[in-house]
N, C-alpha and C positions, 0 to 999 in steps of 0.2 A: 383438407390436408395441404402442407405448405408444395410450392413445386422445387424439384429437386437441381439444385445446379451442378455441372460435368466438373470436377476438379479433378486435374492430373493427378496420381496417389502419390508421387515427389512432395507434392506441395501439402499432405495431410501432415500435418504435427510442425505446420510452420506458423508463425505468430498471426497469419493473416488467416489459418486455414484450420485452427487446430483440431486434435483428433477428440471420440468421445472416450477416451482411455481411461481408466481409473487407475489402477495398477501401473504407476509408474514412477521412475527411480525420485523425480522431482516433487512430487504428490506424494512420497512416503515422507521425504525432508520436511516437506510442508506441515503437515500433517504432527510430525515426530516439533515440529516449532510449538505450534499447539499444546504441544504433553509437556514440551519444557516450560510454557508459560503458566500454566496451572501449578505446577511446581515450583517454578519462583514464586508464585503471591501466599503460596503456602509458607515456605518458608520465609518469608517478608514480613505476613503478616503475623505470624507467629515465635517472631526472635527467634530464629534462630541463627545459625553461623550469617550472618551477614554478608563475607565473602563467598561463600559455597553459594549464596541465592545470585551474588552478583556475575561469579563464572556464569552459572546457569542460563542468566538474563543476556549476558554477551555472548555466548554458545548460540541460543537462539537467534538473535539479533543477526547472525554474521549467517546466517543461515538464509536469510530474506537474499540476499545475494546469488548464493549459490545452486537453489532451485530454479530460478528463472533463466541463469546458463548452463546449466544441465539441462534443461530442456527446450534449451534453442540448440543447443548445440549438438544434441543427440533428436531433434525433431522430433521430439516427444511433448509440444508444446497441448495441453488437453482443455476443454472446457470447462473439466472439476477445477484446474488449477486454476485456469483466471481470474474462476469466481473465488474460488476456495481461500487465494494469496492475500488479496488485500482485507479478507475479511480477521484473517490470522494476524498479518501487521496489526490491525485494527485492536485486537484482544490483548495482544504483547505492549504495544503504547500503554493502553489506559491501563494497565495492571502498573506500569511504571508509575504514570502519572497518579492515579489513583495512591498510589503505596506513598508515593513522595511526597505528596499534598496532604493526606492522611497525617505524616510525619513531622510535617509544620516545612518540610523544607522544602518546597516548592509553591511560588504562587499561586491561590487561586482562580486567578483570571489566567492563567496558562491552562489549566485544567480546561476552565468555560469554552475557551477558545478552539482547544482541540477538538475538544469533545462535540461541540456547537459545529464545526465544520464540519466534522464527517457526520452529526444529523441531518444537515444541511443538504449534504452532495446524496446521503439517501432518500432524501424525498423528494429532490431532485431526479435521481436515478428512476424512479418510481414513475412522474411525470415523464419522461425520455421515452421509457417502456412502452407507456402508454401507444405512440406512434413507431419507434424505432426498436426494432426486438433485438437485432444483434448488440453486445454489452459494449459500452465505449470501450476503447483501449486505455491502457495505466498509460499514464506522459511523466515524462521521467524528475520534472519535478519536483511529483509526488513522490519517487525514489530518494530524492535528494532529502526530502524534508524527512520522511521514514530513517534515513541513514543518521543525519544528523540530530532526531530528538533520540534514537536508541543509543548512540554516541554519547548524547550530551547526559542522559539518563544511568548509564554505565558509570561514566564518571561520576555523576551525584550519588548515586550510589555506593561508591568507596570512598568517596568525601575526600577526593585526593586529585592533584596538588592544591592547594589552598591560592590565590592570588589577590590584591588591593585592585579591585573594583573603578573604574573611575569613577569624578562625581560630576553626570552627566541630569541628573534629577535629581530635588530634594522630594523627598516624599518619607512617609511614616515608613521605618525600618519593614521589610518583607515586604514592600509591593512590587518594587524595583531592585530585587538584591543582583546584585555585579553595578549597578547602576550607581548607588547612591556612595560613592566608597567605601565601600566597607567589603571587609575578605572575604571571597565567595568562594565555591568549589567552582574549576575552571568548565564543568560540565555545562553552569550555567548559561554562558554562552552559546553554546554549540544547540541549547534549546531554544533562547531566543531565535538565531538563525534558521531553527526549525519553525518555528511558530511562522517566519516570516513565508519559508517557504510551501509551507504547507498552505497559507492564505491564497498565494498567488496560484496554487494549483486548484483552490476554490474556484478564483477567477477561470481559470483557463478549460475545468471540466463545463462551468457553464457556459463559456463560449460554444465549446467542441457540442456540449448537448443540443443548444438551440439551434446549431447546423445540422445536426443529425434531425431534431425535428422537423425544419425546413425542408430539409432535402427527400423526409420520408412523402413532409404531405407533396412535394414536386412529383416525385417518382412513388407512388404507391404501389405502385410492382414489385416493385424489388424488394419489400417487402415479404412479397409469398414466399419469398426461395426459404426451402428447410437447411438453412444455414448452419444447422445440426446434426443432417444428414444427409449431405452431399453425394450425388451418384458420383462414384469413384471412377476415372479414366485410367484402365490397362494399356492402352494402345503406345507404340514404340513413338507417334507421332510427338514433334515439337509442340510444346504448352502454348495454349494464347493466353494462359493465364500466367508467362513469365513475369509479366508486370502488373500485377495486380492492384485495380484500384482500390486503398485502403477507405473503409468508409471511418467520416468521421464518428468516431463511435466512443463508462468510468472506471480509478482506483480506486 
């Protein structure tokens, strides 16, 4: 059995500390992100109103936002959620991606690529565990690159505004669309931009992991702590854990 470390109860439901809650306001959003994304690919994949799928897809999308400060801000930050969040981003991407590449209107080395990454950082993740138990932290990124393909995705999806492309590459029509001149939905862009940043968060979880494992095999103590189940401090006393060392720890 792991040993149990003193955390002030202030510091329970804070990003460094979070609680084992289920039941909470941000974990329903999350959760309710989920139901909407199984409902857009229904209606995507089955033609129907094409705009009722795309509110749907941007309802959710704008939601990835809004549970992560609802629960920093109400310190309800919980362990369902952190696992819970990126795995929902995860599902709501490839149902885009999926639907659009399906549709001819998206590349498919943008698919590989996504897709390829987050197989990537899970087996990744996997090896981390191995040595480090507590879950990396999300780096924001990875928030960046989530915002901007469900952005760029939204927009493909209404195929609205239309724009002239520059011609930055000649390559065979569809491998390079915005690229090669020719009209594109402006959404495409805002997925490139994702693509890039989503890479660079490849980079930076592997960094952040191979410190974690380092630092597990330096310190293999600090390992034991039940970082799950923290004995809780009632006492009126000031925190030594106001400054809390963030381990480095994935999206």
């Amino acid at each position: 059995m792991g040993l149990k470390k003193k955390i002030k109860k202030e510091l329970i439901g804070t990003s460094d500390y979070p609680s084992n809650k289920i039941f909470t306001i941000s974990n329903f959003i999350t959760f309710t992100r989920l139901i909407l994304t199984f409902v857009f690919l229904y209606l995507f994949i089955y033609n129907e109103n094409r705009y009722i799928a795309l509110i749907i897809y941007a309802i959710a999308a704008s939601t990835d936002w809004l549970d992560g400060q609802i629960a920093r801000m109400t310190k309800t930050v919980s362990w369902l959620g952190k696992l819970m969040d990126p795995v929902v981003d995860r599902a709501l991407l490839f149902t885009g991606v999926l639907g659009l590449v399906g549709r001819g209107e998206l590349p498919v080395w943008v698919c590989v690529l996504i897709i390829g990454r987050d197989v990537y950082l899970a087996g990744g993740n996997m090896i981390v565990r191995r040595f480090h138990r507590r879950p990396i932290d999300v780096v924001y990124t990875g928030k960046i690159a989530t915002a901007l393909l469900m952005s760029g995705f939204s927009l493909m999806l209404l195929g609205l505004p239309i724009i002239d492309g520059p011609t930055f590459i000649q390559a065979p029509s569809g491998i390079f669309p915005g690229l090669d001149g020719q009209p594109v939905p402006l959404g495409i862009f805002f997925v490139y931009l994702g693509v890039v940043f989503s890479m660079l968060t490849a980079v930076i979880y592997t960094i952040k992991g191979s410190l974690a494992i380092r630092r597990a095999r330096q310190h293999p103590e600090e390992e034991d702590f039940d970082f799950l189940n923290p004995e809780i401090d009632d006492s009126d006393e000031p925190s030594a854990e106001a400054a809390p060392a963030r381990h480095a720890g994935v999206e």
